[in-house]
C-alpha positions as CSV (number, residue, x, y, z in Angstrom):
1,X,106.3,102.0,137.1
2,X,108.5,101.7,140.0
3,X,107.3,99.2,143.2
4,X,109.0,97.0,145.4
5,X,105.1,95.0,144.8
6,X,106.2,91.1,143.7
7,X,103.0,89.3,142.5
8,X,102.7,85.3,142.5
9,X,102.3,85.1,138.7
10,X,101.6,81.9,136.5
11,X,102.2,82.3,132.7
12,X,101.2,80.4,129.9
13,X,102.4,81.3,126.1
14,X,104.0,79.4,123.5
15,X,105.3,81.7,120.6
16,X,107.9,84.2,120.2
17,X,105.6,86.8,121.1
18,X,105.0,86.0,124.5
19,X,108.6,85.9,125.1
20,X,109.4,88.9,126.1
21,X,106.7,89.4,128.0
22,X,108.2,86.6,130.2
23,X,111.4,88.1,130.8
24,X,109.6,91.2,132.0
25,X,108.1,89.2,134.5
26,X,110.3,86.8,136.1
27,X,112.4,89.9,136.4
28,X,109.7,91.8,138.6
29,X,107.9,89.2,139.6
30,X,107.5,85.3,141.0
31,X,107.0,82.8,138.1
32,X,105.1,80.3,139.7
33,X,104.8,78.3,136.7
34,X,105.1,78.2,132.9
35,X,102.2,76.4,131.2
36,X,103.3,76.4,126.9
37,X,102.0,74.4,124.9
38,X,103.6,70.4,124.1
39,X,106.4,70.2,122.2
40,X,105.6,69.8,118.2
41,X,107.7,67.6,115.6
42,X,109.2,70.4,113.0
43,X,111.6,70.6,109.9
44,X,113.2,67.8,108.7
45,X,113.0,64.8,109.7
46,X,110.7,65.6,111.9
47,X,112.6,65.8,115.2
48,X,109.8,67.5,118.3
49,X,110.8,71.1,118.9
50,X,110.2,73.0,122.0
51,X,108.3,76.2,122.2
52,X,110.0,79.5,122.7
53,X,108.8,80.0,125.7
54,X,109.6,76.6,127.2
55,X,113.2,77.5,125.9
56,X,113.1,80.8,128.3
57,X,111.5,79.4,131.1
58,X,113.9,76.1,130.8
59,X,117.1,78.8,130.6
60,X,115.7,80.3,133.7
61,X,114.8,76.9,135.8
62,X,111.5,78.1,135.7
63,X,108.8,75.2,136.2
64,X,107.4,74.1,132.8
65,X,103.8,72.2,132.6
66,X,102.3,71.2,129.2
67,X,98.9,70.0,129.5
68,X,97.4,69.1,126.1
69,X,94.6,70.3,127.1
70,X,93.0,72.4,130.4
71,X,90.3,70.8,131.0
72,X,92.1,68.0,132.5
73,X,91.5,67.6,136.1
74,X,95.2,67.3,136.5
75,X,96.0,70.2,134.5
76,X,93.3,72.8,136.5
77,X,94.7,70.8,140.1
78,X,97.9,72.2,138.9
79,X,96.5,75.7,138.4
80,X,94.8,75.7,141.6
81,X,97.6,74.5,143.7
82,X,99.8,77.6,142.8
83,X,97.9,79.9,145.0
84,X,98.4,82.7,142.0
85,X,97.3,86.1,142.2
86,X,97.4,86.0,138.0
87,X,98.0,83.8,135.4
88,X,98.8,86.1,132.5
89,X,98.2,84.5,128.7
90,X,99.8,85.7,125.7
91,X,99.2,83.5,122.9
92,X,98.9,80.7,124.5
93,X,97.2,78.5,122.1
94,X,94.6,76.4,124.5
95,X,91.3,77.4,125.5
96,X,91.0,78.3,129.1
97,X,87.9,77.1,130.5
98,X,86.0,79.3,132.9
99,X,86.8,77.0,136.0
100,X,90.6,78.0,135.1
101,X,89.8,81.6,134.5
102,X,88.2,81.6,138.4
103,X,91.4,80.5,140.0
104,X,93.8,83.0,140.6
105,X,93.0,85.9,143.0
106,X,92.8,88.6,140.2
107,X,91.9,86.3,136.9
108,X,93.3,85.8,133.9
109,X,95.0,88.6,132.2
110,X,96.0,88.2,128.4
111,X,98.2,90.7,126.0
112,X,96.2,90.4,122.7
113,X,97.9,92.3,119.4
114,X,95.7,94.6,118.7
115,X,93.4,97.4,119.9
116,X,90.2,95.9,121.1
117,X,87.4,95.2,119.7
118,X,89.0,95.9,116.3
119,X,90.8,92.0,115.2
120,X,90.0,89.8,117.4
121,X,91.1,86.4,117.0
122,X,94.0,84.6,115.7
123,X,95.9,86.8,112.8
124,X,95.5,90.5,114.4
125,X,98.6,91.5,113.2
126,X,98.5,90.6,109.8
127,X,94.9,91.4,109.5
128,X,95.3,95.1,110.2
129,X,98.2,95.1,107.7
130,X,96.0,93.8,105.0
131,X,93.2,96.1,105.6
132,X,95.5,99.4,105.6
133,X,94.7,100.1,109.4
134,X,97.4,103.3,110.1
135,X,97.9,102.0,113.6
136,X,97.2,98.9,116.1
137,X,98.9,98.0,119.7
138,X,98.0,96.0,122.6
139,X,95.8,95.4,124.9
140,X,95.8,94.2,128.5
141,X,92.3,92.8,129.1
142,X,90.7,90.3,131.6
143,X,89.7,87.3,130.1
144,X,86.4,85.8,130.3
145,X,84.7,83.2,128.4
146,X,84.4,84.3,124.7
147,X,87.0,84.9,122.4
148,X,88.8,88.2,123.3
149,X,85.7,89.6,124.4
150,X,86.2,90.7,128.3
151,X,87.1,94.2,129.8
152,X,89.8,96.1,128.8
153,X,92.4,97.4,131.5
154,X,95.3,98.8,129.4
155,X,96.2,99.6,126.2
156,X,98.9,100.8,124.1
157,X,99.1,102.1,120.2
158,X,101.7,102.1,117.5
159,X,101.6,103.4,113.9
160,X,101.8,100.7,111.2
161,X,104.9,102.1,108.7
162,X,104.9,101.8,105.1
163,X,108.3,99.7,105.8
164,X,106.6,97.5,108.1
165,X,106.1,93.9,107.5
166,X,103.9,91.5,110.2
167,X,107.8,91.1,111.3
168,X,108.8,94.5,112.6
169,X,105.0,95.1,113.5
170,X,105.0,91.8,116.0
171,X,108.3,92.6,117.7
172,X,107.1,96.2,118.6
173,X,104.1,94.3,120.0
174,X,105.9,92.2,121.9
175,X,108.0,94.9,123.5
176,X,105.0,97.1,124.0
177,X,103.1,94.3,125.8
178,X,106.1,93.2,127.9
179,X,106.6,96.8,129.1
180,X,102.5,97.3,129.6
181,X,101.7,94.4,131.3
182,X,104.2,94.8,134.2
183,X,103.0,98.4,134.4
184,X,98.9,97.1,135.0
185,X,99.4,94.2,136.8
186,X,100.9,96.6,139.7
187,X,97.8,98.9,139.1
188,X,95.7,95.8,139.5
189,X,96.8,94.6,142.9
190,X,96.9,98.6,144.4
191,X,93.3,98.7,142.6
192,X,94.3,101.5,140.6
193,X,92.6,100.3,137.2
194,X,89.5,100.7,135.7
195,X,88.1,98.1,134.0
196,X,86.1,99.3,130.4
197,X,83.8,97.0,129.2
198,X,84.8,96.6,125.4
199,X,82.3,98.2,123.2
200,X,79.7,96.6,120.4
201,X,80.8,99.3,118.1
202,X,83.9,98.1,115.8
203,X,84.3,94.7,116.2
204,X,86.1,92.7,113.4
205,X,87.7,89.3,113.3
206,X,91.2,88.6,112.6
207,X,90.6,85.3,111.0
208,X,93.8,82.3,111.0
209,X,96.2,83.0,107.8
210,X,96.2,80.5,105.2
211,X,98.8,79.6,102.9
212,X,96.1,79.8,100.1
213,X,96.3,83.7,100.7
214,X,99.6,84.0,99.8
215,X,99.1,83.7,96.3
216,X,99.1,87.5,94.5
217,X,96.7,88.2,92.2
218,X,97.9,91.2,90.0
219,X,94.7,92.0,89.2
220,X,94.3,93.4,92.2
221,X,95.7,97.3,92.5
222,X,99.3,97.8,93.7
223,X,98.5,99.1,97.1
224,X,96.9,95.6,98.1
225,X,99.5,93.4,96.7
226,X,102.2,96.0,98.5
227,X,99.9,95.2,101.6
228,X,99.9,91.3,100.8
229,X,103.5,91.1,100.2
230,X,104.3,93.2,103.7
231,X,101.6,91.5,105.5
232,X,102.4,87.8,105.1
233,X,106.5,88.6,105.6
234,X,108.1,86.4,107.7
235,X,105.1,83.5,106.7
236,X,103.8,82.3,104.5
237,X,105.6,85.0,102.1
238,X,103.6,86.4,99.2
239,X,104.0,84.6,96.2
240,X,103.4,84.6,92.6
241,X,104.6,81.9,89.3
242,X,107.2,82.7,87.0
243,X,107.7,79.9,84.1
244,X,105.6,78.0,86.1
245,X,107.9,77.9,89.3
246,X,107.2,79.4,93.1
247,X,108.3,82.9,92.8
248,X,108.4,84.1,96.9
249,X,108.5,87.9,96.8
250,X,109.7,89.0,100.1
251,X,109.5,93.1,99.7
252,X,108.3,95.8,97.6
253,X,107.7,99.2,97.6
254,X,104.6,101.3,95.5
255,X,105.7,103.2,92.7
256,X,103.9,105.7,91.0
257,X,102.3,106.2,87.6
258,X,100.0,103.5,86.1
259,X,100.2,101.6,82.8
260,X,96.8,101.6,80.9
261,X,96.3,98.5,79.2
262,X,99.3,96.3,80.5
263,X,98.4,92.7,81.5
264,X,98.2,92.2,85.5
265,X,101.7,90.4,85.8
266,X,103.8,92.2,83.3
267,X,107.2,93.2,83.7
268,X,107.6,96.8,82.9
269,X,111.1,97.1,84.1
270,X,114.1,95.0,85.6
271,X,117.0,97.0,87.2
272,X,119.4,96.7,90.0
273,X,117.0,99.0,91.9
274,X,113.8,96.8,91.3
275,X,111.4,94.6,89.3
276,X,108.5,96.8,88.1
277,X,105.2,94.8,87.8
278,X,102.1,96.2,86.4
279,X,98.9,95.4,89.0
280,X,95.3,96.0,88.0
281,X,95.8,99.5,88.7
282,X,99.4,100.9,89.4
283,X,102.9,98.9,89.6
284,X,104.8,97.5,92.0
285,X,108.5,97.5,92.5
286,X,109.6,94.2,94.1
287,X,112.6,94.6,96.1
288,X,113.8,91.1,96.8
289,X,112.2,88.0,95.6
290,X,113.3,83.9,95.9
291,X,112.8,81.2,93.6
292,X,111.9,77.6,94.7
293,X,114.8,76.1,96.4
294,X,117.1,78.9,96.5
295,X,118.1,81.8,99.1
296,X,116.5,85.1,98.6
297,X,118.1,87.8,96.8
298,X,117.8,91.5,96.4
299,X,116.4,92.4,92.8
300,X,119.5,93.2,91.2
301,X,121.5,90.0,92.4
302,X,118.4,88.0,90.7
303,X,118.3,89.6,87.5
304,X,121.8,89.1,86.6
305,X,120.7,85.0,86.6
306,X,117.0,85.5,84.8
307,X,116.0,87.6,82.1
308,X,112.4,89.2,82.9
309,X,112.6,91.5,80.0
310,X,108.5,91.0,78.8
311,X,108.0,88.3,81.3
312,X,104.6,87.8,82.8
313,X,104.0,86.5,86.6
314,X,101.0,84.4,86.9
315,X,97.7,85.4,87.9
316,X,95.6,83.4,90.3
């Protein structure tokens, strides 16, 4: 959308996500301020490690704020001393209490992963993975006091792939957002949108991943470990036990045929194309795969260092 309009615009996001989503905007607009959430002590040694988006907005000379928590009276004199006409929130990772949602001249506007109502809450990417949703997108909506419950203004779809992983499926996200909220922001100011109350109908709840998920259980049939496996790629990666050890299987494909009577687990097959694995119903190929403590490999780099012939994965 093409407009001269330039909007006094707060943002507050801490993942990758919400990165390109402020690039969009300091390009078009006026950052008045970057609120991301306090640096966090990660990897070894436990040094504290900035948030992507503090990173951009640092890069940029943007103003950084990092309140631990909003309902400090410092943190919502900040907010109102902008004079913002939005604050936009895209995965922010602090509750926003209504005081904070009242203060800038057209609200609170968040980019949420999915297509509203279906997954709210924190995982909606991987969620719709697992549950074999053909597509998902974003949303623009206006924020209000319950957890991604308030009126939709935009939205945008994409088809979920049988090559994606929650990887490739985030990064069109974050594109899509980006490029969507520039466009409804404008429409907000000229009072070009219409606001749609979400419906009751087809709510579900992303719930936060666990690294207990992770675990495969080839009981299961091949088309919801293939969805396990895709779904929790780049964390915490699908994983299963070989001799005992962490076995991280990073992709896999569905083959076809099934193999009546096979234990869950069992190797049917190890070639330089693939490790076939019979499920409860149907096999799985797995494509690349790591052990505990070493890089990842494609499946014919790791069979020439492990023999699989009649192996068995573990079962949770």
């Amino acid at each position: 959308m093409s407009t001269d309009l330039s909007l006094r615009l707060g943002f507050a996001g801490t993942p990758e996500f919400a990165v390109p989503a402020l690039e969009a905007l300091r390009k078009a607009h006026r950052i008045c301020a970057v609120f991301t959430q306090p640096d966090r002590p990660a990897g070894r040694g436990q040094p504290l490690h900035e948030s992507p988006v503090k990173a951009l907005a640092t890069l940029h000379g943007l103003r950084v704020h990092q309140p631990t928590s909003f309902k400090s009276p410092e943190a919502l004199e900040t907010l109102r001393g902008l004079g913002l006409d939005a604050l936009v929130v895209v995965a922010y990772g602090l509750i926003l209490p209504p005081v904070a949602l009242r203060c800038p001249k057209l609200g609170c506007i968040n980019i949420h992963a999915s297509l509203l109502p279906r997954w709210r809450g924190a995982a909606p990417i991987q969620r719709a993975i697992l549950a074999g949703d053909a597509n998902t997108g974003v949303t623009i909506m206006r924020m209000d006091e319950g957890l991604d419950t308030g009126p939709i203004l935009s939205s945008r779809a994409i088809d979920i792939r049988a090559d994606d992983t929650a990887k490739t499926v985030h990064d069109r996200l974050a594109w899509a957002g980006a490029d969507l909220i520039g466009e409804t922001l404008v429409a907000l100011e000229l009072g070009r949108v219409r606001e749609v109350p979400q419906p009751t109908e087809g709510v579900t709840y992303a719930e936060k991943i666990t690294k207990a998920e992770a675990l495969i259980d080839w009981r299961q049939d091949a088309v919801r470990v293939w969805r396990r496996v895709r779904a929790f790629n780049p964390w915490p990666i699908a994983e299963t036990r070989l001799n005992g050890a962490q076995l991280r299987i990073w992709d896999a494909e569905l083959r076809a045929g099934a193999v009546p009577g096979t234990e869950p687990g069992t190797v049917l097959a190890a070639t330089h194309d693939g490790i076939d694995v019979a499920c409860g119903t149907g096999v799985l190929r797995i494509l690349r795969l790591q052990l505990a403590g070493r890089k990842a490999l494609l499946a014919g780099e790791f069979i020439t260092g492990q023999r699989l012939d009649g192996a068995r994965f573990a079962a949770v």
